[in-house]
N, C-alpha and C positions, 0 to 999 in steps of 0.2 A: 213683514219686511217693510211696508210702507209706513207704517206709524214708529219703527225703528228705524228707519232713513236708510236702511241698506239696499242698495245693488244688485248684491251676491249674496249669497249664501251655498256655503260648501261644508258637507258632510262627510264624513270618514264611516267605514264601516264601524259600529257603535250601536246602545240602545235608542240614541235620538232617529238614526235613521232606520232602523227597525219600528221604532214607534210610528213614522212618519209611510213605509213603502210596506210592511210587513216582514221584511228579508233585510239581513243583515249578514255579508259577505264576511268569510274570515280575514279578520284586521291582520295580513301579513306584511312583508317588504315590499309588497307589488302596490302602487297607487291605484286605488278605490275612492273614487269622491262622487256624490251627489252634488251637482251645480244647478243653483238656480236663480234666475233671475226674474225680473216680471216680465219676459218674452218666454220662457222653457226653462223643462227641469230635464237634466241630460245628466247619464250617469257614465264617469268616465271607467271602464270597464278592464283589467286584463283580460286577454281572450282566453288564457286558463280558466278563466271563471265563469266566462260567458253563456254558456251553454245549461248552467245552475242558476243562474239569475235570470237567465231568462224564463226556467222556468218555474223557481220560486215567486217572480214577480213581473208578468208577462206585458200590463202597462208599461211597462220604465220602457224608456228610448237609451240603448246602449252604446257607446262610442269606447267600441275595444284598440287595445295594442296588444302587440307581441313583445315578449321578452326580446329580441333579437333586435328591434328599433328602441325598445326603451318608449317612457311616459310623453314624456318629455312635448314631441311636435301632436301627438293627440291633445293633450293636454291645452297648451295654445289654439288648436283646429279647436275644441269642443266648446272652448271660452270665446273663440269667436263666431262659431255658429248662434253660441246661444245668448250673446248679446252682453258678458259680461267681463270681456275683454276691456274695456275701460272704465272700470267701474273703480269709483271712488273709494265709497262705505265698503267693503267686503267682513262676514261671519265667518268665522272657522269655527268649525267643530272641537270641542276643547280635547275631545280623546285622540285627534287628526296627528300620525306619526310627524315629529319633526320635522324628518327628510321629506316627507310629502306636502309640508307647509309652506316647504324653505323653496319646493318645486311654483308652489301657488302665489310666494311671493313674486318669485323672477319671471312669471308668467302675468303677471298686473302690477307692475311697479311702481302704478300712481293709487293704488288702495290704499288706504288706511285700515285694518283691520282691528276688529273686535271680536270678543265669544258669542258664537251660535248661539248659547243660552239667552241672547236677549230677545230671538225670533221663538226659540225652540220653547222656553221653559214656560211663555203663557198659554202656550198650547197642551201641553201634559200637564198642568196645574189643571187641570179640569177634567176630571173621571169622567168618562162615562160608563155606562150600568157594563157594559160587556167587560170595560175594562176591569171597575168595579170584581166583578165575576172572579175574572182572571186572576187580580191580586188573591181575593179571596182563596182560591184553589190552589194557590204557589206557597200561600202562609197555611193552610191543611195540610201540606205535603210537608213542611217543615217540622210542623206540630208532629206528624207521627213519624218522622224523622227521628226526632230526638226522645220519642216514647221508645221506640225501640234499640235509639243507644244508652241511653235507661236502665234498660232491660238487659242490657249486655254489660254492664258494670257489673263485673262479679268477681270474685275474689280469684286471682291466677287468672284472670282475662288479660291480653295485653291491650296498650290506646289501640294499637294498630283492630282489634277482634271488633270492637268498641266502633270505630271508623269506618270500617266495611259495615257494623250492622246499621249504622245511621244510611252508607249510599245507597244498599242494598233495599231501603225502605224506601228512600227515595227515588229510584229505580223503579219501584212497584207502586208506584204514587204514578210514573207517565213520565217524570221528569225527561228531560231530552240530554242533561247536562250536569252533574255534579260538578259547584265550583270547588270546595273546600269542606272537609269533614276533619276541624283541629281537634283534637280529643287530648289533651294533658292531666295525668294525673298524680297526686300529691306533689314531690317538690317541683315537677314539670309545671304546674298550674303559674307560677311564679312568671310563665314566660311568656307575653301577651299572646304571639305570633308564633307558638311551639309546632314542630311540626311532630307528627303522631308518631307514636317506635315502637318497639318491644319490651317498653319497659312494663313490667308484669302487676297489674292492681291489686293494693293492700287492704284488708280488713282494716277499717276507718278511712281511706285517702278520700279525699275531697277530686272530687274527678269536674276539670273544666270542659263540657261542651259547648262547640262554636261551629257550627253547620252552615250550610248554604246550597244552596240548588236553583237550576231553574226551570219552569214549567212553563210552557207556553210563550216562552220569549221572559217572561216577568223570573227577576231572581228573587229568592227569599236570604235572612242572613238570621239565625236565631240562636242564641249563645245562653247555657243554661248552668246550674251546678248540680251535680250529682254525688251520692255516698255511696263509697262501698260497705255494705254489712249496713252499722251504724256509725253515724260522725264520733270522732276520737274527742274525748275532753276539751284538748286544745282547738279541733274546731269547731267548737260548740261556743 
């Protein structure tokens, strides 16, 4: 923050502040922000949520509201406890909901802000062995992810048989989260962002897999092409 000239820095539940506390709260309509300043790092809390965060991540200092007052005067209270109620320079976390931005603005109206990523991104540029590890493990889960939707391209399989056998690997790899398991195939392929159906796999169809999961907080994303039987003349 210091060699970036910033203040503040605020985080939205996100990989950055997962990266940064180990927990990472579900990004809903309720404000969630990590504030920090060079006095304190105070996380502005729903009481809905409190109770999980505290004890996913028992260091944080939490400053809850209730749905019934709304963000709104916690939000102000939290920025002035922690010293970044006037702050000039303010980060925002580039994934930070709109509406919870548009709160952050009207709560420091003399910031100027910029993206988190100019505090956040020199800090994850740099592996360490655990982390290291971790990637490692997220892209083996992926790898046999897509062995086993593979192995599920068969003639009369639907994308959808195809789609389950990829999560269902993933599943059994540990993952905690399946994002996305696209499976399109023959004129489906066509579609960058297809989403998986019933349409039933042909001897020769060219079958697009596009996978993703996540293991240990780290996502993988690995997108492959597959044959049913053997490739037809024309995709050869």
């Amino acid at each position: 923050m210091g060699e970036a000239e910033l203040d503040l820095v605020a985080l939205a539940p996100s990989d950055n502040l997962r990266y940064l506390v180990g927990f990472s709260p579900v990004a809903d309509e309720r404000a969630c922000m990590l504030l920090v300043t060079s006095e304190s790092a105070l996380v502005l809390m729903p009481s809905l949520n409190a109770e999980q965060a505290a004890a996913k991540a028992p260091e944080l200092e939490l400053v809850t509201w209730d749905d019934d007052a709304g963000p709104v005067d916690a939000l102000r209270g939290t920025l002035e406890r922690g010293g970044g109620a006037k702050a000039r320079r303010a980060a925002v976390d580039p994934e930070m909901r709109a509406e919870h931005f548009l709160l952050l603005q009207e709560a420091v109206p003399e910031a100027t802000f910029v993206t988190a990523s100019v505090a956040v991104r020199p800090l994850r540029e740099v592996k360490a062995d655990e982390e290291l590890r971790l990637l490692s493990a997220a892209a083996q889960a992926a790898d046999d992810a897509v062995r086993a939707a593979c192995s599920a391209c068969r003639q009369g399989a639907s994308e959808l048989d195809v789609a389950e056998a990829a999560a269902a690997a993933f599943h059994a790899s540990g993952c905690e989260e399946v994002l996305f398991t696209i499976v399109a195939g023959g004129p489906n392929g066509a579609f960058p962002h297809h989403h998986s159906g019933r349409r039933a796999l042909d001897a020769g169809d060219a079958v697009v897999i596009d996978i993703g999961a996540r293991l240990n907080g780290y996502a993988s994303d690995l997108t492959r092409m597959a044959f049913v039987c053997s490739p037809s003349e024309r995709n050869l």
